[in-house]
Residue, then its C-alpha position, 0 to 999 in steps of 0.5 A: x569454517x567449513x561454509x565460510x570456505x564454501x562460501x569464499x570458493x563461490x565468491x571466487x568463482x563468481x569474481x572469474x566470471x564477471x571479471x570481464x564484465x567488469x571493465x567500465x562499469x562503476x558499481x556500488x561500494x561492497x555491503x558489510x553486516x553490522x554487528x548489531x544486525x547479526x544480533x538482532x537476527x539472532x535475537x528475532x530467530x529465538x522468538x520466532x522460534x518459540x513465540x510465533x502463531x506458527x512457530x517453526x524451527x530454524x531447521x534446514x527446511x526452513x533455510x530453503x524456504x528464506x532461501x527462495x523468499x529471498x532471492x523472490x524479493x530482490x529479483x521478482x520479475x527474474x530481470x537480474x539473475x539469470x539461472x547460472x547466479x541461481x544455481x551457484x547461489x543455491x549451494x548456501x540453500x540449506x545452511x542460511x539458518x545455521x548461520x543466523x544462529x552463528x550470527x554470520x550474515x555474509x552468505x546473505x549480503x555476498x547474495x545481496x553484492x551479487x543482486x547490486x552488480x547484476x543490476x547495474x550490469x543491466x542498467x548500464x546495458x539498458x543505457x547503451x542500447x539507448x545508442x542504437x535505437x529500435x526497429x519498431x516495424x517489426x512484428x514481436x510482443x513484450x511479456x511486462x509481468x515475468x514473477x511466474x516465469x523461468x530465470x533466463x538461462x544466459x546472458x544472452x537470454x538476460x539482454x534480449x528480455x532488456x533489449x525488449x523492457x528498453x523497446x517498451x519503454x521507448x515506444x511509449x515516449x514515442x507514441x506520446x510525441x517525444x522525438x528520438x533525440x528526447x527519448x534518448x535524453x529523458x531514458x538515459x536520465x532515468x537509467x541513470x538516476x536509477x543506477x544513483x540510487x542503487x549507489x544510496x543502498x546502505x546495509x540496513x537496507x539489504x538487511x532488512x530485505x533479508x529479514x523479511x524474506x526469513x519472516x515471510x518465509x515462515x507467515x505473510x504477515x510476519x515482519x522486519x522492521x530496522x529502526x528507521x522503518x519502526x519509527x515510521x511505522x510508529x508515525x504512521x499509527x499516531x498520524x503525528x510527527x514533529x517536523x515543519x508541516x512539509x510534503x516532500x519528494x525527491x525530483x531531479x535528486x533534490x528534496x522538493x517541497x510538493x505541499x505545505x500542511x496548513x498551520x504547521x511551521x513552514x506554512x506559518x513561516x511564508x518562506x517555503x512554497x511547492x517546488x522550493x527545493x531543499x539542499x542544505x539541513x542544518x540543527x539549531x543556531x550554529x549547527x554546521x550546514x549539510x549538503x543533502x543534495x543527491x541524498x535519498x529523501x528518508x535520510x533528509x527527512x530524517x535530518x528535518x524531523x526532530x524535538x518539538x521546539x527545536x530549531x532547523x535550518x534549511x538552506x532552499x533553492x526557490x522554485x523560480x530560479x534555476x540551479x545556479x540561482x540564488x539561495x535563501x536560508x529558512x529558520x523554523x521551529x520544530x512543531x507537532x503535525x498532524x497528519x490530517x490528510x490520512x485521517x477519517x474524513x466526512x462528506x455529504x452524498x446527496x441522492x435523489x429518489x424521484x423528488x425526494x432527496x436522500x443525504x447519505x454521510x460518507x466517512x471515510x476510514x484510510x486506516x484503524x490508527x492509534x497513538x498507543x503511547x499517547x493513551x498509556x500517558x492518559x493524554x485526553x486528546x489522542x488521536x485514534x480512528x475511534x475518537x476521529x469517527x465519533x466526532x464525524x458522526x454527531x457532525x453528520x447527525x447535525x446535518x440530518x443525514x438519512x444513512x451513514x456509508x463508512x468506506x473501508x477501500x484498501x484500508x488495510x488494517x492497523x489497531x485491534x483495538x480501533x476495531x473493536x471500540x469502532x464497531x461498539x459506536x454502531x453495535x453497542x456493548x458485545x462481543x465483537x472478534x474472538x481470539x485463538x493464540x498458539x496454546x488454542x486458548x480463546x479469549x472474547x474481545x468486547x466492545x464496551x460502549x452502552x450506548x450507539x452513535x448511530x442507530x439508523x441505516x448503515x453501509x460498509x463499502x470493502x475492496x480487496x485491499x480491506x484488511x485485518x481489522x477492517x474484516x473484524x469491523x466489517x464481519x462484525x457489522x454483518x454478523x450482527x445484522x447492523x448493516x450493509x455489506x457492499x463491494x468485493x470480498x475483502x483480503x482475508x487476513x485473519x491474523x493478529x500481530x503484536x510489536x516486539x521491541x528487540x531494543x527493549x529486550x536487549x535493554x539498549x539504551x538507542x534503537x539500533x535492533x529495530x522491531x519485530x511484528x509477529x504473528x501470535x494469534x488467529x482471529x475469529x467472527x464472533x459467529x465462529x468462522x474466520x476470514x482467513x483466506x475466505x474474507x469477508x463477502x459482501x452481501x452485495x457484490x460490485x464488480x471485482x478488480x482485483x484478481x484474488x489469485x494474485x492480490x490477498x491472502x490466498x495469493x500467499x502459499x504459505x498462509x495460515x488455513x481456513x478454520x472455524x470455532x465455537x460462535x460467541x455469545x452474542x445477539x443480533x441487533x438488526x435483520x437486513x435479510x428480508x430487506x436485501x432481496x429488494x436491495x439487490x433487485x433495485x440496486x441491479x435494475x439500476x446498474x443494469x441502465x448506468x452508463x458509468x457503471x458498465x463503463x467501470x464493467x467493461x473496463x475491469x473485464x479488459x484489464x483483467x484480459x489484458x493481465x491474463x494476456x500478458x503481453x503488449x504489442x512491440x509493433x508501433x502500428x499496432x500500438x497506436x491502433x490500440x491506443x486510438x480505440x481508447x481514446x475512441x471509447x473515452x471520448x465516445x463516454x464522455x459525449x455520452x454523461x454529458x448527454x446523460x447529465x443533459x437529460x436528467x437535469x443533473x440529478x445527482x447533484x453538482x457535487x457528484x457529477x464529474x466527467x467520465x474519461x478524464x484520465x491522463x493519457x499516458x505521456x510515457x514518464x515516470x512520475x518524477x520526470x513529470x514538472x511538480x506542476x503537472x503531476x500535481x494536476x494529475x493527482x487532481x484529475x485522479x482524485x476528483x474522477x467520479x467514484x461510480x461504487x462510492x456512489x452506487x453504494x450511497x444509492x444502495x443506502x438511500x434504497x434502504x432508507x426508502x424501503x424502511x420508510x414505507x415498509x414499518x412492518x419489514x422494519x420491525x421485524x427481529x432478527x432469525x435466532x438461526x443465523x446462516x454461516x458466511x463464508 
């Protein structure tokens, strides 16, 4: 009784305040908690509590902690808030844990109403300085990263960091070429659009906001997930639905349709294209039509989605007729889709080494799905990475590749399981990752299969965005001297998680509590260390472009500690360590005289300046000095691989060769202010840019094979039994 009265005398005082800010201003319905979300809160402090790695009671401590991790997710940049809101909001610091075992959730959706005004006063203070425009002759920076900075002490403080934002946001459009009179319309649009879709925020959304910020504040990896997000999570680890086989993006608050998967209904039906926009959702022969537009794109994906052989019916907008132009209905039948796209994929990196060509099969692994149910039910043909990647390798086998490179680049994890049934294709039966749970009992994971799907070279391309069980493949593979490390050192998660269904312990019949993903144990190399914090090191470096400091595990103040245990037993299966001193000599002779890759060099080095700076420059003539000189030093690249490719006759093979510097340049907008059309074509130019580490990791690869073929002595030779201990 006492905090609720604590709570409403806060309220009040926060009422008086705005008061006057209030006049004119629209803002979003008031959010109330569900009695279900009180629940499942209460239900997820008892297992965290009790049943996490790192259990921690829900004590006043902890509150503080939520407290912080909360108001860090709704307002980051501190752009909203200022230090008035925070210090009033701080009064509840102590007392979040009480409540969410009283399953009393109005402290953190009063704070969460709060977040809601404070962002659209800011939105609506955004559009009326669209009115006065802005003197871009003055001397004066824009700081664009403020998640290190102090809250604003006033409002004043508040409206000139937006004063600032809006500036920026008009002198791009302004160096892209858009007049005054469209960059009032298209930043007064996009305000505008933004400020409708904080109107779309529904409660389990701020719950879920809330729920992550108590889990995270106990262990980064710890998390909440409301019914919608498991099901999409689910979704995401079998890489299959049943839906129509439609992409979909929401543009000008339309659901349109920006790909058709080949062979599902939409695409077999040929009566949806890109660009038809979808505006009515209607369930089997009589359903009554729902007008879906303006809606958020996951409450209309949600309508398309359903029973496989079931029918929808959409009504669709075709993309070459305007808004008032004439409609036509769609029947299809609901159909199993698989998410090829995020599937293991293969190709074939020619590599040319005097006259000698090297073929090196490139896999590519975005994640380690599973569909865990599908194989519980013994179904013969589930999908998995494991299953994906075998099928690759007899694929490449049959066109005789040399060496096989599997690129795990921001692959951040996903089935323990994937890890270790990988890892056995190249390293055979074994141990492959060790165990440690809160009781600090170990247990040895294995991997089962007696004969390899790939004995020859092998190459790991890592990223900082490689993680989870990316690192147990990757650290396995080194371990063992099995293969090549290359890249740069991965994120150092070394936790392992396990889905618990609050649905299923409350014995619900509907999901309506969501899931927990918990933390229960910690993961280690079977040579005994961990890559918690430290990742995985490659044994050859590429340049780095992520800063550790604000991307990975030790970027997290709360993340678990660096440890080590006893080593497995285990037997090395390769020795790469006589041969990578050569490697490396090749490899930094060759990169020393790559364009392309000091290229890549120098650009990383100017990002990093530029995040360290922090600052863009506010003044219009010196931002179109700045941005000349890129445009200089593209152009200068460009002129310098044609040249290149000139003189070497093309010697990396047609399919390797793209242009340098074919980046858009920045028009100023947001990707749905962009014609479907031209975004498509930039997502093109992206992904067909030349990977310079993809294919210096390839030449790597091909060095080895060179090397084991003129040296038999160097490629006979066992592996040390005293191994050193990676970081």
């Amino acid at each position: 009784m006492k905090q609720k009265l604590l709570w409403l005398i806060f309220a009040l005082a926060f009422v008086a305040q705005g008061a006057a800010l209030d006049v004119g201003i629209a803002y979003p319905p008031e959010l109330k908690p569900e009695q279900t979300e009180a629940k499942a809160a209460h239900m997820a402090a008892e297992l965290l509590s009790r049943y996490h790695y790192k259990a921690v009671p829900l004590d006043e401590t902890l509150s503080g902690k939520i407290f912080d991790q909360y108001l860090k997710s709704l307002d980051p940049e501190k752009l909203f808030f200022v230090q008035t809101d925070v210090d009033r909001l701080s009064v509840n610091r102590s007392r979040l844990g009480d409540a969410i075992r009283k399953e009393d959730l109005s402290v953190a959706f009063a704070m969460f109403n709060l977040y809601e005004h404070r962002f659209v006063e800011r939105f609506t203070y955004a559009r009326n300085l669209l009115q006065k425009g802005f003197d871009f002759d003055k001397n004066e920076n824009y700081q664009y990263s403020r998640d290190k900075g102090a809250w604003p002490q006033s409002e004043g403080d508040a409206n000139e960091l937006w004063r600032q934002r809006v500036k920026n946001d008009w002198l791009r459009l302004k160096l892209a070429g858009k007049d005054d009179k469209s960059i009032v319309e298209i930043l007064d649009k996009r305000y505008q659009h933004v400020l409708k879709r904080v109107g779309r925020i529904k409660s389990e959304d701020a719950f879920q906001t809330y729920m992550n910020a108590y889990t995270t504040a106990i262990e980064p990896h710890t998390n909440y997930l409301g019914p919608k997000a498991a099901a999409d999570f689910d979704v995401s680890m079998k890489l299959s639905l049943v839906g129509i086989g439609a992409v979909l993006s929401e543009i000008d608050e339309y659901t349109t349709i920006r790909e058709v998967v080949a062979g599902g209904p939409a695409s077999l039906s040929g009566q949806l294209k890109i660009g038809d926009r979808i505006v009515g959702v209607a369930q089997g022969k009589d359903g009554v039509m729902t007008d879906v537009m303006g809606w958020r794109l996951d409450d209309t994906v949600e309508l398309i989605r359903g029973a496989t052989d079931s029918v929808v019916r959409l009504d669709v907008l075709p993309a070459d007729v305007g808004p008032d132009g004439k409609h036509k209905l769609v029947w299809l039948i609901r159909k199993p889709i698989s998410m090829k796209e995020q599937s293991a994929k293969s190709s074939v990196q020619s590599i040319m080494e005097g006259n000698i060509a090297r073929r090196i099969g490139v896999i590519s692994l975005p994640s380690f799905y599973e569909d865990f149910s599908a194989r519980q039910n013994g179904d013969p043909n589930y999908k998995s990475a494991t299953r994906d990647v075998t099928r690759l390798l007899d694929e490449l086998k049959k066109e005789k590749v040399d060496g096989v490179l599997v690129d795990l680049r921001n692959n951040g994890g996903g089935s323990l399981l994937q890890a270790i049934e990988l890892t056995s294709l190249f390293v055979g039966k074994g141990p492959v990752v060790q165990q440690r749970n809160a009781s600090g009992q170990i247990s040895v994971e294995r991997g089962t299969r007696a004969d390899v799907a790939w004995d020859g070279p092998l190459g790991i391309l890592i990223n900082r965005g490689s993680a989870s069980a990316s690192e147990i493949f990757a650290a396995a593979i080194q371990d063992y001297g099995r293969g090549l490390i290359m890249g740069e050192r991965s994120f150092g998660k070394g936790t392992v998680q396990t889905m618990v269904n609050l649905d299923q312990i409350a014995k619900s019949s509907k999901p309506q509590l969501g899931e927990l993903k918990m933390t229960v144990a910690q993961f280690f190399r079977v040579n005994g260390g961990t890559t918690q914090l430290r990742g995985v090191k490659p044994d050859i470096d590429f340049p780095a472009v992520f800063d550790g400091s604000d991307f990975g595990e030790s970027s997290f103040d709360n993340a678990l500690p660096w440890a080590q245990i006893k080593a497995a037993d285990y037997s090395p299966v390769g020795d790469l360590e006589r041969m990578l001193p050569i490697l490396l000599t090749m490899h930094e002779a060759r990169v020393k005289n790559d364009q392309d890759f000091r290229n890549l060099q120098e650009d990383i080095a100017e990002s990093k300046l530029q995040r360290k700076k922090n600052l863009v420059s506010l003044n219009e003539a010196e931002r179109r000095k700045e941005r000349d000189a890129l445009e200089a030093r593209l152009k200068s690249r460009k002129l310098q691989t044609h040249s290149a490719i000139a003189a070497s006759g093309d010697a990396l093979g047609k399919t390797d060769v793209r242009e340098s510097g074919s980046v858009p340049t920045d028009d100023g907008l947001q990707a749905d202010e962009r014609t479907l059309s031209k975004e498509l074509a930039n997502e093109k130019v992206r992904r067909d840019a030349k990977d310079v580490l993809l294919i210096e990791a390839g030449r790597i690869i091909g060095d080895e094979v060179t090397v084991l073929k003129s040296s038999v002595k160097l490629a006979a030779q066992p592996k040390p039994a005293s191994l050193p201990m990676p970081e």
